[in-house]
KEKE-713465 format. One record per residue (C-alpha): x, y, z; residue number from 1; residue in one letter. Coordinates in nm, 2 decimals, decimal comma, always signed. Example, Ala and Ser with C-alpha at 12.3 -4.5 7.8 and 13.67 -1.06 7.14 Angstrom:
<pts>
       x       y       z  kolza  roba
   +1,23   -0,45   +0,78      1     A
   +1,37   -0,11   +0,71      2     S
</pts>
This chain:
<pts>
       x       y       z  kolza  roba
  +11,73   +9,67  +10,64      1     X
  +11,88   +9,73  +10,96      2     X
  +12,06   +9,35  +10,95      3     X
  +12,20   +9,45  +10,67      4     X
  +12,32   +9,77  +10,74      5     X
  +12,44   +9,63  +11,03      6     X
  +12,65   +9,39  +10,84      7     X
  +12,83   +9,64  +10,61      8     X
  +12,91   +9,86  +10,93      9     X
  +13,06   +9,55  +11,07     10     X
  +13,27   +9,52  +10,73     11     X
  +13,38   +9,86  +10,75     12     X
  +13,73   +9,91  +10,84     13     X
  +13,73  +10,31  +10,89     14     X
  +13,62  +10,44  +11,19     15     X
  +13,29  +10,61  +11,15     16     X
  +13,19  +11,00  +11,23     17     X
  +12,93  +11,16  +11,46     18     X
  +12,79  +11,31  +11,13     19     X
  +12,78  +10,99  +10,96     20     X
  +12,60  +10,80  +11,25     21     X
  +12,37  +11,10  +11,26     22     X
  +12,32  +11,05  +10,89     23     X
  +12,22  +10,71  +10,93     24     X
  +12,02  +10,75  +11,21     25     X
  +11,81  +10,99  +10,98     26     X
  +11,79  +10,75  +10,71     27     X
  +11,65  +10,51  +10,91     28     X
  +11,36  +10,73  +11,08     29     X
  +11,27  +10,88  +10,73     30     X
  +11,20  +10,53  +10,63     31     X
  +11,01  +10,39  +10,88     32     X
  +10,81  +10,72  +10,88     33     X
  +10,76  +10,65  +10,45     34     X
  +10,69  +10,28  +10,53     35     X
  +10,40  +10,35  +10,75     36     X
  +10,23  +10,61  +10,53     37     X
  +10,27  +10,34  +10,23     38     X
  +10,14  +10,10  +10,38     39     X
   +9,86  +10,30  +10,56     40     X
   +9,80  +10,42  +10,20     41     X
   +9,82  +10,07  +10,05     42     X
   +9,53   +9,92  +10,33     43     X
   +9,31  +10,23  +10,23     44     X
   +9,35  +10,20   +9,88     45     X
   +9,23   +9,79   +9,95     46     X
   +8,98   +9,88  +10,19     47     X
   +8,80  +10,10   +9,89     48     X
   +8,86   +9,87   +9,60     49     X
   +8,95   +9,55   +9,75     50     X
   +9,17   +9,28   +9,58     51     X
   +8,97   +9,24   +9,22     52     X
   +9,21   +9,49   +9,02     53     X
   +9,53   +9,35   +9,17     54     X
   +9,42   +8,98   +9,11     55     X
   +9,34   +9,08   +8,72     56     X
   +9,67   +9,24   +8,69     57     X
   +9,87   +8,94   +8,82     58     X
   +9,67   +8,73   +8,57     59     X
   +9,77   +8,92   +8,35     60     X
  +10,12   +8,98   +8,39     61     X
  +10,13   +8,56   +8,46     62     X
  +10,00   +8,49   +8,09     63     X
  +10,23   +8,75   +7,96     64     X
  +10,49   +8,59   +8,13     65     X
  +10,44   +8,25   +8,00     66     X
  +10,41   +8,40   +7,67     67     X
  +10,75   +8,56   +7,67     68     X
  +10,90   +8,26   +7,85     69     X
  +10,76   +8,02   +7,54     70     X
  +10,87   +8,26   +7,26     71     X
  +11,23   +8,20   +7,42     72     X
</pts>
């Protein structure tokens, strides 16, 4: 995210505000801050049911996929 953020302010032919860079900046530390919870939520969540649903799910989505795919 930040490479390519990076590369569109690069791209950018304006000049950029205080207010702008202070908008981004607070994009970027909500973000991290959602990430972690997610994935501190995601580990817990595995940690009390482990990987069985998820591996039935992708099964599942895999045959319907090859289903669709043969139908056309």
């Amino acid at each position: 995210m930040a490479a390519a953020s990076g590369y569109d302010l690069l791209k950018f032919e304006g000049t950029i505000s205080s207010a702008q860079w202070q908008q981004l900046a607070i994009g970027f530390i909500l973000a991290f801050i959602t990430a972690i919870f997610a994935v501190k939520w995601f580990v817990s969540l595995l940690n009390r049911h482990g990987f069985t649903g998820f591996g039935y799910y992708r099964i599942v989505v895999g045959v319907l996929f090859l289903v669709f795919a043969m139908m056309g």
